[in-house]
C-alpha positions as CSV (number, residue, x, y, z in Angstrom):
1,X,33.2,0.5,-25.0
2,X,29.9,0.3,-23.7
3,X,28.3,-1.4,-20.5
4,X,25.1,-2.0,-19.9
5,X,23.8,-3.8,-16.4
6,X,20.0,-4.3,-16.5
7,X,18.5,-0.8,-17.2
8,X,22.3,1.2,-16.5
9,X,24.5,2.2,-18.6
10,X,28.1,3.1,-18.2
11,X,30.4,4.7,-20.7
12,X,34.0,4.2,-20.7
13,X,36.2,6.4,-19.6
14,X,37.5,7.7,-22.8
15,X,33.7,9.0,-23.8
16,X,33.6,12.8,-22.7
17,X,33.2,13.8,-19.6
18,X,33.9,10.6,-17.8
19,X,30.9,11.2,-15.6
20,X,31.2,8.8,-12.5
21,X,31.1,9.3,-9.0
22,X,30.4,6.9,-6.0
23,X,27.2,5.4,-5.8
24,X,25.8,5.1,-1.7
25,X,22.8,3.5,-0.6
26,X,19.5,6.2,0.6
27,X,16.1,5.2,1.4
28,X,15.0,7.8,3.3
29,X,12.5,10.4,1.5
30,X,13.4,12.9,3.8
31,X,9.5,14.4,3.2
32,X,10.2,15.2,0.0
33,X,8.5,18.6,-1.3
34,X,9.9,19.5,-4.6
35,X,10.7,17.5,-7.9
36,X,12.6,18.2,-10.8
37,X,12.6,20.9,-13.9
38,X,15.4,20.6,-15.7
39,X,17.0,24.1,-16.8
40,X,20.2,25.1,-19.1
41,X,20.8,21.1,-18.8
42,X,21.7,18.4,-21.7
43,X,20.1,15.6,-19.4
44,X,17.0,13.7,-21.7
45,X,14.0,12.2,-19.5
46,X,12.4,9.1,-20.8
47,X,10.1,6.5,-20.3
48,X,6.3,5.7,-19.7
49,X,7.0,7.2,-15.9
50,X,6.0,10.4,-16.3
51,X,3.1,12.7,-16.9
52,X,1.2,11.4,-13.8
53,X,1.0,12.3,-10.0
54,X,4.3,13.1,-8.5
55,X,5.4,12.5,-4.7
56,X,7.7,15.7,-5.2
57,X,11.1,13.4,-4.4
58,X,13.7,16.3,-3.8
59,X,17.1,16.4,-5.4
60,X,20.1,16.9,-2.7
61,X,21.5,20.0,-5.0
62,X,19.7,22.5,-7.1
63,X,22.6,22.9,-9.2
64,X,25.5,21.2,-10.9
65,X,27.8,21.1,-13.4
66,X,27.4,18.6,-16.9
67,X,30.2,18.2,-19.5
68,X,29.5,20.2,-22.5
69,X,32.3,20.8,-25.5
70,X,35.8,20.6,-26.4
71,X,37.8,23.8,-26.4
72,X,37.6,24.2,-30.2
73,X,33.9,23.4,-30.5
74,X,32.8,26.1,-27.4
75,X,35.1,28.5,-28.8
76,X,32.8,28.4,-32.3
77,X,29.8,28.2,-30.2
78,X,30.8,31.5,-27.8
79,X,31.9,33.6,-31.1
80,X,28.0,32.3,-32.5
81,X,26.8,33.5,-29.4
82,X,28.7,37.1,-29.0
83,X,28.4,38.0,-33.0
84,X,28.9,41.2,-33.6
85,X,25.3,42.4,-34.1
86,X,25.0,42.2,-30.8
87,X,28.0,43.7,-28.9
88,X,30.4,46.0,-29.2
89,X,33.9,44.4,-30.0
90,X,35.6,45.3,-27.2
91,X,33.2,43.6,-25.1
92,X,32.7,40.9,-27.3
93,X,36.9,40.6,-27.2
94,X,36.8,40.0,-23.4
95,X,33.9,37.6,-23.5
96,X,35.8,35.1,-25.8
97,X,39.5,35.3,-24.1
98,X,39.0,32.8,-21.4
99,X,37.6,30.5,-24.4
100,X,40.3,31.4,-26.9
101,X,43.2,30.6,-24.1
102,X,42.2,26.8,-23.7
103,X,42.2,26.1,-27.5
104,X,44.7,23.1,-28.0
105,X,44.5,21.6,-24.8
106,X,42.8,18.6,-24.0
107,X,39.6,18.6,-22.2
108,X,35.9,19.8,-22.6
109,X,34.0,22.6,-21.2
110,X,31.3,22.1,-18.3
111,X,28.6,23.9,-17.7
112,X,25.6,24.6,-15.3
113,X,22.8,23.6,-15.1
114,X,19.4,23.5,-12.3
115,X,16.2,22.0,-11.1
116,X,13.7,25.4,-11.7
117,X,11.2,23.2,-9.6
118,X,13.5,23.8,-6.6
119,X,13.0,27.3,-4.8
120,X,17.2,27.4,-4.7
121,X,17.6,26.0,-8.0
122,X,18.1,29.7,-10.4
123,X,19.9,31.3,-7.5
124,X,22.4,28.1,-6.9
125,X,23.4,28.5,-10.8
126,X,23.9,33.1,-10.5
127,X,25.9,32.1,-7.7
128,X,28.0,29.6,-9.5
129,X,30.6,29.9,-12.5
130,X,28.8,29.6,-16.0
131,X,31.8,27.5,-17.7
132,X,34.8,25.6,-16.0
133,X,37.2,23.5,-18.1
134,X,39.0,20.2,-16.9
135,X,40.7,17.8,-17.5
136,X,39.8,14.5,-19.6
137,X,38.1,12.0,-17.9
138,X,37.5,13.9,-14.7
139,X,34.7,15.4,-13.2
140,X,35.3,19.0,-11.6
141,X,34.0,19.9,-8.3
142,X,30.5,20.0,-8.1
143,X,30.2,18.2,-11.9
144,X,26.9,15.3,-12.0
145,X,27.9,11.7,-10.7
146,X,26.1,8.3,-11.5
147,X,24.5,9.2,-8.1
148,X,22.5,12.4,-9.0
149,X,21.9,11.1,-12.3
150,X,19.8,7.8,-10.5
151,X,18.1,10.7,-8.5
152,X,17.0,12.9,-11.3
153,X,15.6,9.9,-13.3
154,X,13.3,9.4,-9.3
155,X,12.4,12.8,-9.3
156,X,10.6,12.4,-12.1
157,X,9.3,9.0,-11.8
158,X,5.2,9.8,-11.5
159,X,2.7,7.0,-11.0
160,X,-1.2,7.3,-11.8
161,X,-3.6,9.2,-9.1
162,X,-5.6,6.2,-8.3
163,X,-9.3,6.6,-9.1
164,X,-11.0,4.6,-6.1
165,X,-13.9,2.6,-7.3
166,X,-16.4,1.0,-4.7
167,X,-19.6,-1.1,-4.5
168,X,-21.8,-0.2,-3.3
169,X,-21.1,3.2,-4.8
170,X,-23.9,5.6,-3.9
171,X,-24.6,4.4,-0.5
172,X,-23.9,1.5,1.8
173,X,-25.4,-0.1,4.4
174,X,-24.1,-1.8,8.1
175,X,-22.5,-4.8,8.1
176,X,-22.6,-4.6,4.2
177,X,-19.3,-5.8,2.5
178,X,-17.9,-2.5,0.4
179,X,-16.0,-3.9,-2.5
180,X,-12.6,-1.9,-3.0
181,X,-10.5,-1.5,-6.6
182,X,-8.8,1.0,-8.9
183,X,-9.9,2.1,-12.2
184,X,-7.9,3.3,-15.2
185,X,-4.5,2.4,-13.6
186,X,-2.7,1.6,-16.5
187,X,0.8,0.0,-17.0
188,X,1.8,-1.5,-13.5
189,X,5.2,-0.8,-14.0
190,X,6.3,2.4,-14.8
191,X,10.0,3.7,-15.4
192,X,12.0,7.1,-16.3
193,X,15.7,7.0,-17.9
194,X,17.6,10.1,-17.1
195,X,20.4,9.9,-20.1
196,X,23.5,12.4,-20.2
197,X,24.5,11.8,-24.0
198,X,27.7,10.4,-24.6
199,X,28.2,10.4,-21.0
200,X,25.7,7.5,-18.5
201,X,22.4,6.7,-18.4
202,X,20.3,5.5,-15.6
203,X,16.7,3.4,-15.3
204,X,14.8,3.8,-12.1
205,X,11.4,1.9,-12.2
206,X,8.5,1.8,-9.7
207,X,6.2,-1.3,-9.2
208,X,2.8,-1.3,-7.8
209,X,2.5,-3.9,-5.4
210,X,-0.8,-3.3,-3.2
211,X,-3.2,-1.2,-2.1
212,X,-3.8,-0.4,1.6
213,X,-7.0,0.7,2.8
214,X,-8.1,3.4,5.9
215,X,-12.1,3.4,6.4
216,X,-11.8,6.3,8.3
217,X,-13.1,5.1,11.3
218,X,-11.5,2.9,14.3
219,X,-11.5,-0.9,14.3
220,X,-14.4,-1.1,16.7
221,X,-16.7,0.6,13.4
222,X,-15.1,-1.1,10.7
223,X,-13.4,-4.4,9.7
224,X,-11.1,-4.1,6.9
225,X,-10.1,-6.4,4.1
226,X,-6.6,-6.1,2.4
227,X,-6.4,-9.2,0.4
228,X,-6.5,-6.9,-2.1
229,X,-3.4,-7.8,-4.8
230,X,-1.9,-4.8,-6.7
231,X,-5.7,-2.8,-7.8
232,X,-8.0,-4.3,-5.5
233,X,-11.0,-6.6,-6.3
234,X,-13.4,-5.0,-9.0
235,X,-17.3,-6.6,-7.6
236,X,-18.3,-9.9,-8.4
237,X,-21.3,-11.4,-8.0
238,X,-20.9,-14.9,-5.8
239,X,-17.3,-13.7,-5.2
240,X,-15.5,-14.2,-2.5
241,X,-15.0,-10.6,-0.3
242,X,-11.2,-9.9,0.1
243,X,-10.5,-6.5,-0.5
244,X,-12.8,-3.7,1.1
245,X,-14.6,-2.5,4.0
246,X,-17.3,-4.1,6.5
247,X,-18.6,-1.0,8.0
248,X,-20.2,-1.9,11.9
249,X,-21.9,1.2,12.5
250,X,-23.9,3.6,10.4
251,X,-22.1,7.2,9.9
252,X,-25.2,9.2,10.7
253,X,-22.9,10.8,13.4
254,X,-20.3,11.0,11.9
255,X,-19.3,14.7,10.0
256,X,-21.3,15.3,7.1
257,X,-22.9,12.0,8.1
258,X,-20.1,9.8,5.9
259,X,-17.2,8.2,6.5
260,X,-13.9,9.5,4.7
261,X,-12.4,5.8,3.2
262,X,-8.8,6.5,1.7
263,X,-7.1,4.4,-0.4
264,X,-3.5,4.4,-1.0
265,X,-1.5,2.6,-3.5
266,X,2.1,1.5,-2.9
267,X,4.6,1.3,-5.5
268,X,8.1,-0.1,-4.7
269,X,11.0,1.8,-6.8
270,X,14.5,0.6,-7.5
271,X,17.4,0.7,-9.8
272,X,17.3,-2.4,-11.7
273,X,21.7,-3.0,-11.5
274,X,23.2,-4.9,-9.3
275,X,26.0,-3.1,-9.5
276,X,24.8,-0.3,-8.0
277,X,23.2,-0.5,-4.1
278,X,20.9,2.5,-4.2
279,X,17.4,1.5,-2.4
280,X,14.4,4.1,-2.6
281,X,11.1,4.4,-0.3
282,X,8.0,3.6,-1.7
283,X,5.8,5.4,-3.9
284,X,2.7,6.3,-2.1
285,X,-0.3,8.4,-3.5
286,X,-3.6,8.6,-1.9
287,X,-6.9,9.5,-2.5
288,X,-10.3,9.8,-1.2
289,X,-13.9,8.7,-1.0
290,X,-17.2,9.8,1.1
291,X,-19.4,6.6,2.4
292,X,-22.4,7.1,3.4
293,X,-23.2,4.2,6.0
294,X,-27.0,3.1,7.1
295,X,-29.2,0.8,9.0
296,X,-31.1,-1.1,7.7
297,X,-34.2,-0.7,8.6
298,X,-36.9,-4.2,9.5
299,X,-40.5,-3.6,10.1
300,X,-42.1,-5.8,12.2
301,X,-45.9,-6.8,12.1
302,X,-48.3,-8.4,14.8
303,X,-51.1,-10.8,14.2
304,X,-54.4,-10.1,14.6
C-alpha cells in the first residue's frame, strides 16, 4: 500500500527496506557551505528546482547506508562483478562467501553511499563497511531515514540568481526615484523530489515571496521603498513608486564614485505534509548593482 500526503510519499512496511526514521523539526542553516553530489547512491533528484544558484545547504552526514538487493539477487550481481576474467579464483572464492552465506534468509543488502560535494563525504564511505545485511523492514545503523531523505531533496533545491534591473539604468540623479525589479526569474515556485525507489519519496519546495533592498548607503543618503511584491516593480510611466531607491545625496564621494545597491530575493522553503514538522530557513541569494548618483545641476541667469 501506498500513502501519499501532499508532495510525501510513504511506502508500507512490507516494500524493501522499510526506510523510516523520526522526523524532528530544524530551521537553523547552520551557515551552510556545501551541497549535495550524490555518489554510489540509488537516490533520483527531480523537479524544476535545480540547475540554478545554490545556497550550499549542508547535509548532517556525508555518508549513509540505502537498501539495495535481496540475498539471491546481490549474490548474482557480486559473481557479475568478480567474473573470472578478472580475478584469480581463490580471491574471487573469498570475495563472494560473505554473499553466498545469507542466501535463503530473508532480508536485503544495504549499501553505501555519499555526498562527493562534501570534503568528508569519499573518506566517511573507505571508512565504512561496503555491504551490511538486515533484517526486513528495518533500517541498520547508520541506514537513510525520511529525515535525510527531506534534507537531500534541500540540498539540492536551487533558485534563480536574480538579475537586478533598474531605472534609471545608466545613471541616476538625487532625489530621483530608482525603479527596482528582477528579470528572467522564471517559475516562482520551484521544487526538488529526492525518491529512494521502492522505498519513500520526499517534495521540498521554495517560494519566492519578496525582495529586500540595501542602497548601500545609510538612511540619512537614501530612502528605501519595499512595497515591492515577489520581483519588484518593472518602470511605469505615471506609476506609482513603491519599490526602489530615493537616493539623498550624490555618490561623487563615495568609492569609485557609485553606490553598491544589492538586492536580495527571499524564498520561503518547506515540506508540503502535514504529517511531517520539518521547517527550513529561507532561501536567500543576492546580487549587485553600481549607481552612479548626481546633482542636478540649475543655471541661473540675471536680467539685464
Amino acid at each position: 500500500m501506498n500513502v501519499v500526503v501532499a508532495g510525501l510519499m510513504l511506502f508500507s512496511s512490507a516494500d524493501p527496506g522499510g526506510g523510516g526514521g523520526d522526523v524532528e523539526v530544524r530551521t537553523s542553516q547552520e551557515k551552510n557551505s556545501v551541497g549535495v553530489t550524490l555518489k554510489n547512491s540509488r537516490i533520483v533528484l527531480s523537479g524544476n528546482g535545480r540547475g540554478g544558484k545554490s545556497d550550499g545547504y549542508r547535509l548532517k552526514r556525508p555518508c549513509w547506508y540505502e537498501p539495495a538487493q535481496n540475498a539471491e539477487e546481490m549474490l548474482d550481481f557480486q559473481r557479475w562483478v568478480t567474473r573470472v576474467d578478472l580475478y584469480d579464483p581463490k580471491t574471487r572464492a573469498e570475495n563472494l562467501k560473505k554473499f553466498q552465506e545469507k542466501l535463503g534468509e530473508e532480508g536485503r543488502w544495504w549499501t553505501i553511499a555519499h555526498n562527493s560535494s562534501d570534503p568528508n563525504g569519499l573518506s566517511c564511505q573507505l571508512a565504512t563497511d561496503s555491504y551490511v545485511f538486515v533484517p526486513p523492514n528495518t533500517t541498520p545503523p547508520g541506514g537513510i531515514t525520511l529525515q535525510e531523505l527531506i534534507d537531500i531533496a534541500r540540498a539540492a533545491l536551487t533558485v534563480p540568481e536574480p538579475k537586478v534591473m533598474l531605472n534609471p539604468d545608466a545613471r541616476s540623479y538625487v532625489n530621483l526615484p530608482t525603479w527596482v525589479w528582477l528579470d528572467g526569474v522564471g517559475e516562482t515556485t520551484r521544487s526538488v523530489t529526492a525518491t529512494l525507489p521502492g522505498v519513500m519519496s520526499a517534495t521540498v519546495t521554495a517560494d519566492l515571496k519578496n525582495i529586500e533592498i540595501d542602497p548601500g548607503t545609510k538612511e540619512d543618503r537614501a530612502e528605501v521603498k519595499e512595497e515591492c511584491g515577489p520581483t519588484g516593480r518593472p518602470y511605469a510611466k505615471g506609476g506609482e513608486f513603491t519599490c526602489g531607491v530615493r537616493y539623498l545625496r550624490a555618490s561623487a564621494d563615495q568609492p569609485r564614485d557609485v553606490y553598491t545597491l544589492t538586492v536580495t530575493s527571499v524564498w520561503e522553503v518547506g515540506v508540503q505534509a502535514a504529517v511531517v514538522p520539518f521547517a527550513y530557513d529561507p532561501i536567500q541569494v543576492s546580487a549587485t548593482r553600481d549607481v552612479e548618483v548626481g546633482e542636478v545641476q540649475s543655471t541661473v541667469r540675471g536680467s539685464g
